[in-house]
C-alpha positions as CSV (number, residue, x, y, z in Angstrom):
1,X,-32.0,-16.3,14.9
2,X,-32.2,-20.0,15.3
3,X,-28.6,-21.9,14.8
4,X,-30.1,-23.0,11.4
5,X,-30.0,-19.1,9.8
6,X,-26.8,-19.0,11.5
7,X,-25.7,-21.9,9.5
8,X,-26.2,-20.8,6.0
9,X,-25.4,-17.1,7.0
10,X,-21.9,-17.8,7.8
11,X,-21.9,-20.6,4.5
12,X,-23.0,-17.0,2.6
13,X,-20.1,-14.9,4.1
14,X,-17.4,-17.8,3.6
15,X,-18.6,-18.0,0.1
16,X,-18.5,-14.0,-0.5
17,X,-14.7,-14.3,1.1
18,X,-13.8,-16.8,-1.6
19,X,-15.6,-14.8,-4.6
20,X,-13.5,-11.9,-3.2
21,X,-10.2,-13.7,-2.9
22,X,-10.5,-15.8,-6.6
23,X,-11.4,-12.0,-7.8
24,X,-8.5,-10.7,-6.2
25,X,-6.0,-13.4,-7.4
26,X,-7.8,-13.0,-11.2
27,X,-7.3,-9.1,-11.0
28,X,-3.6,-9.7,-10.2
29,X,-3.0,-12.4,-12.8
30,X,-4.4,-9.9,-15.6
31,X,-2.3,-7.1,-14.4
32,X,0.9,-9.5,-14.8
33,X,0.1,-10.6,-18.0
34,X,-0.7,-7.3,-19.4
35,X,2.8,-6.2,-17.8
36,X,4.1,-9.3,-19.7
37,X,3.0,-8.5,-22.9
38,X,4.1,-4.9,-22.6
39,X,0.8,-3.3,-22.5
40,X,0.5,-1.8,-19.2
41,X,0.8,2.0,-18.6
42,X,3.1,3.3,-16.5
43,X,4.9,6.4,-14.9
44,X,8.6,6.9,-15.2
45,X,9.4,9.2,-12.0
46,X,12.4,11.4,-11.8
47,X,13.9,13.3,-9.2
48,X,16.8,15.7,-9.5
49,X,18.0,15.7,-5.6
50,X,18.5,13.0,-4.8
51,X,18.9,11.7,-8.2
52,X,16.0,8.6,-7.9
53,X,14.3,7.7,-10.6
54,X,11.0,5.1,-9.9
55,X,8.4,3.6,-11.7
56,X,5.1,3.8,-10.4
57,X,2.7,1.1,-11.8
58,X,1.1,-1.1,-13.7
59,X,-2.1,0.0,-14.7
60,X,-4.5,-1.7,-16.8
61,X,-5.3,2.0,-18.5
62,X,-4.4,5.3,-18.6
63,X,-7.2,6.7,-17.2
64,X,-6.4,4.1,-14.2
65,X,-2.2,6.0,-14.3
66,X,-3.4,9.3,-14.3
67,X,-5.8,9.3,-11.9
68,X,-3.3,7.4,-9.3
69,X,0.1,9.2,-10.1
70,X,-0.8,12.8,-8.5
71,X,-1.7,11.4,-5.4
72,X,2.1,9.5,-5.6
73,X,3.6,13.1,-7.0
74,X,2.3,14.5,-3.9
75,X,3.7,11.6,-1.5
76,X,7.1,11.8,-3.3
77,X,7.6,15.3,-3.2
78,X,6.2,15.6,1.0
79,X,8.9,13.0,1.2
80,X,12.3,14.7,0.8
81,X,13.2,18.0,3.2
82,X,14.6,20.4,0.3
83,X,12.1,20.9,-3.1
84,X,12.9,18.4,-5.3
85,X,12.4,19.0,-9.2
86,X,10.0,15.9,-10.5
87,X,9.6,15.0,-13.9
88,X,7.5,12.0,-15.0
89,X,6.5,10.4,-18.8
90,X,3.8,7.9,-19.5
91,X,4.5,5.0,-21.2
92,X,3.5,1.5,-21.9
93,X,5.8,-1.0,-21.0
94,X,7.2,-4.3,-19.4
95,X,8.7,-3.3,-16.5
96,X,10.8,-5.6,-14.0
97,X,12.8,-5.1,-11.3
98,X,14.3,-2.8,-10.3
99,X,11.5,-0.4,-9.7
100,X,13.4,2.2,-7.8
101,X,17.0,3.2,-9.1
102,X,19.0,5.6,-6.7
103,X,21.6,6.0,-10.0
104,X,21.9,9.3,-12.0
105,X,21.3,7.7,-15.3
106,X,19.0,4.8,-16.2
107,X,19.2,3.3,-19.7
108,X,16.0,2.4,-20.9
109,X,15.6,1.9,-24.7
110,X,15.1,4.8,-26.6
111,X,11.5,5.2,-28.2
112,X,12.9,6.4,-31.0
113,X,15.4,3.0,-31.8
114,X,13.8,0.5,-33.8
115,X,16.7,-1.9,-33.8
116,X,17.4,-2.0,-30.1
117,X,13.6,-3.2,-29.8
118,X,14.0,-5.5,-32.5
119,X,17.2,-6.7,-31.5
120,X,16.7,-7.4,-27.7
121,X,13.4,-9.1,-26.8
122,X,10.6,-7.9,-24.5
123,X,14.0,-7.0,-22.0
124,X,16.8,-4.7,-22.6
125,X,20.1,-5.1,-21.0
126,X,22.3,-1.8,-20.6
127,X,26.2,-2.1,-21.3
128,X,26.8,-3.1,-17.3
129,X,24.3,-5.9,-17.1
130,X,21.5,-4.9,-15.3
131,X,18.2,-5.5,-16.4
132,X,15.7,-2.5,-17.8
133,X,12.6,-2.5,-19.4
134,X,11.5,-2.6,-23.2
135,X,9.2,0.5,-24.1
136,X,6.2,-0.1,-26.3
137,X,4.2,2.6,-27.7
């Protein structure tokens, strides 16, 4: 190859990397405003010992949740020396931080209760403060 090929084939792969970043960046903006809006699926993760509860997400569908979260079941449950009862729920919502909660009880907004929904915005506070998320379904 003469320097000439050389030329426009590393022109070709420079432009690939930046169709591949701007896709990347794109793919990430769309999952945070789907998260935003409260339309993104996730997983609520419980574990009795220790008492952990994590949220594994966002996904764009549900399809896209439950064809990630056994492969994150499995990594959770190799993780801890003694068997560990998990419980999970799907739901779509707008999560924040904290994604991982090492407390026995978090205090996300009942599906059932209209008014806290109404009442609170797209983010529900619990009594102490801290910041949870607002469950749309």
């Amino acid at each position: 190859m003469g320097n000439v090929e050389l030329h426009y084939l590393a022109a070709a792969f420079g432009f690939i990397d930046l169709l591949l970043l701007f896709s990347y960046f794109a793919w990430e903006a769309l999952i945070d405003l789907v998260n935003s809006l409260g339309l993104a699926w996730w997983s609520k993760v419980e574990t009795n010992t220790p008492k952990v509860t994590y949220m594994f997400g966002p996904f764009l569908t549900r399809k896209g949740l439950e064809s990630s979260l056994p492969t994150f079941l499995n990594d959770l449950s190799n993780e801890f020396d003694i068997p560990a009862s998990i419980t999970h729920k799907e739901l779509r919502a707008c999560v924040i931080e904290p994604l991982t909660s090492e407390k026995s009880l978090l205090s996300y907004p009942s599906l059932e209760d209209e008014e806290l929904e109404e009442s609170q915005g797209p983010i529900a506070e619990s009594s102490s403060g801290e910041t949870k998320a607002k469950i749309f379904l």
